[in-house]
DOVO-600170 format. One record per residue (C-alpha): residue number from 1; residue in three letters; x, y, z. Coordinates in steps of 0.05 Angstrom, whole numbers. Layout:
BEGIN
{rec NUM, ALA, {X, Y, Z}};
...
END
This chain:
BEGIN
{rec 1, UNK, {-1133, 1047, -690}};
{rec 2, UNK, {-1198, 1049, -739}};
{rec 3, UNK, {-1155, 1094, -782}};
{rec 4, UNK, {-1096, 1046, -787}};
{rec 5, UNK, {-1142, 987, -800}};
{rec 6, UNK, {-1167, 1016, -870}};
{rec 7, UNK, {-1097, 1046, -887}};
{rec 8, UNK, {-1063, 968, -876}};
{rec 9, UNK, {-1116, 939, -913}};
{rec 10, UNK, {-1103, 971, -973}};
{rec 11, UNK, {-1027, 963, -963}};
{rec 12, UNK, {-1042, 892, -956}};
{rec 13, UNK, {-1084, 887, -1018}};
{rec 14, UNK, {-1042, 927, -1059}};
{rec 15, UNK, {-978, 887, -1044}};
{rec 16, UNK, {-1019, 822, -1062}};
{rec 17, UNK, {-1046, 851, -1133}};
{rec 18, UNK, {-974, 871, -1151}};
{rec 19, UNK, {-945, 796, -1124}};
{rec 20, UNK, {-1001, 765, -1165}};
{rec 21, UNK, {-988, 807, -1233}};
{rec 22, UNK, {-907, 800, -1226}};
{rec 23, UNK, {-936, 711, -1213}};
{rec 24, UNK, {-965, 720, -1272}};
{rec 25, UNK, {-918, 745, -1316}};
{rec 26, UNK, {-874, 688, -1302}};
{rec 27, UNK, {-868, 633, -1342}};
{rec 28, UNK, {-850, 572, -1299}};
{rec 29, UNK, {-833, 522, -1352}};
{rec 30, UNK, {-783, 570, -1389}};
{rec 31, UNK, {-716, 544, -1385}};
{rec 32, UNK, {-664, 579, -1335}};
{rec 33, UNK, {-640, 647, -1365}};
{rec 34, UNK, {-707, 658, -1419}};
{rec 35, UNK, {-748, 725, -1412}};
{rec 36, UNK, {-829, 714, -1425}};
{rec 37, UNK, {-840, 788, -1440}};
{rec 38, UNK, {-867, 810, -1504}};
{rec 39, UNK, {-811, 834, -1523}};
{rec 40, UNK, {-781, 821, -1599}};
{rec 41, UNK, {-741, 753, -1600}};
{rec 42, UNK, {-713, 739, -1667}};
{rec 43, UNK, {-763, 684, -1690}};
{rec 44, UNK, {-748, 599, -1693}};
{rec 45, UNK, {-710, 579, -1758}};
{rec 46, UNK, {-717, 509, -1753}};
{rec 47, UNK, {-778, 469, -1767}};
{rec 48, UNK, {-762, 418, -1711}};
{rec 49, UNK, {-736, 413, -1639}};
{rec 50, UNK, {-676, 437, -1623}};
{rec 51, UNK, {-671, 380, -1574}};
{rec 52, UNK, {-699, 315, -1597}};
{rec 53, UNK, {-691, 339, -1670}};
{rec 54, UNK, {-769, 311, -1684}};
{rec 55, UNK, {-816, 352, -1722}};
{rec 56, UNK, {-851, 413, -1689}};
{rec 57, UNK, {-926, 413, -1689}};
{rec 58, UNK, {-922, 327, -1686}};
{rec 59, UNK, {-948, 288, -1644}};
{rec 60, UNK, {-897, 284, -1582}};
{rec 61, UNK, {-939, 335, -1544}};
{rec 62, UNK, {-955, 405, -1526}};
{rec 63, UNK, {-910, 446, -1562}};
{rec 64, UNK, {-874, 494, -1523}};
{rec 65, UNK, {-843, 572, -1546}};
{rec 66, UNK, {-803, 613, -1507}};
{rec 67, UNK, {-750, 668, -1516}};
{rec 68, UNK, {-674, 653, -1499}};
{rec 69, UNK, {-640, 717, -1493}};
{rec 70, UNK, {-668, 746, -1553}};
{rec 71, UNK, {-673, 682, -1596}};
{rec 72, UNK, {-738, 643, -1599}};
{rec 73, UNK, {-735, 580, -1588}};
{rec 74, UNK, {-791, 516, -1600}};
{rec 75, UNK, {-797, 453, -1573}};
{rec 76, UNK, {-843, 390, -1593}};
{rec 77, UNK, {-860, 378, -1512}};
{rec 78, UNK, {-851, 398, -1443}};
{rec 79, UNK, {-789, 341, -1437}};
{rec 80, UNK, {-744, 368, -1487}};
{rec 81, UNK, {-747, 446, -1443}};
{rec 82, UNK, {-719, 408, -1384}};
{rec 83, UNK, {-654, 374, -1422}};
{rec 84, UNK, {-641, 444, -1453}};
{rec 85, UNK, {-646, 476, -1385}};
{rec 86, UNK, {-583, 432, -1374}};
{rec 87, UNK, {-535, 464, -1421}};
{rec 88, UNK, {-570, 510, -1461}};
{rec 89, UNK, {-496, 535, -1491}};
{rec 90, UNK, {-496, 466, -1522}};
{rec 91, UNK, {-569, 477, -1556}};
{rec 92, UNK, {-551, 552, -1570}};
{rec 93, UNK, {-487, 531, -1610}};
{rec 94, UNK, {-529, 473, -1654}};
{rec 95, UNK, {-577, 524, -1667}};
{rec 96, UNK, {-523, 571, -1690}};
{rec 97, UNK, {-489, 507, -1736}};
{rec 98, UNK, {-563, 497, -1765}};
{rec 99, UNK, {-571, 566, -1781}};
{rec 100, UNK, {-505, 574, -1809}};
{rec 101, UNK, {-520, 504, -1855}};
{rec 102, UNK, {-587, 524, -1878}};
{rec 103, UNK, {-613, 472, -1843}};
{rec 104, UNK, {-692, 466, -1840}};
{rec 105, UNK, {-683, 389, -1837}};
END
């Protein structure tokens, strides 16, 4: 039994480092379907929100950047991630019209 004791111990422990790492690595305020890895997402064309349309970098809070299947995408606040969590086909597709317009704004 006083062999067992160190052996689960470091079972325990090493199961709880790797929980805590893989806890970390997610980002809980990305909308449904984004990746938070470091990975290469083709960067944000647009120098406001995709959902609100205001200015990025103003004053309607933190600004938040995350990576939509491959695409970056910015918003000016917390708020605006939770409407595009709702349909984010319907945000993807402006983003594609903007893009295809030259839009800035």
């Amino acid at each position: 039994m006083k062999m067992i004791k160190p052996f689960l111990t470091a079972v325990l422990l090493t199961g709880l480092t790797i929980g805590t790492l893989s806890l970390r690595a997610a980002d809980t305020n990305s909308p449904a379907g984004t990746t938070t890895t470091n990975s290469i997402a083709k960067p944000y064309p647009l120098d406001y929100c995709l959902v609100s349309g205001d200015k990025i970098g103003g004053d309607m809070g933190k600004l938040v950047s995350t990576n939509y299947m491959g695409q970056e995408i910015k918003f000016c606040c917390p708020d605006c991630v939770k409407d595009f969590r709702k349909d984010p086909d319907k945000y993807m597709k402006k983003l594609q019209e903007a893009e295809k317009q030259g839009k800035k704004k």
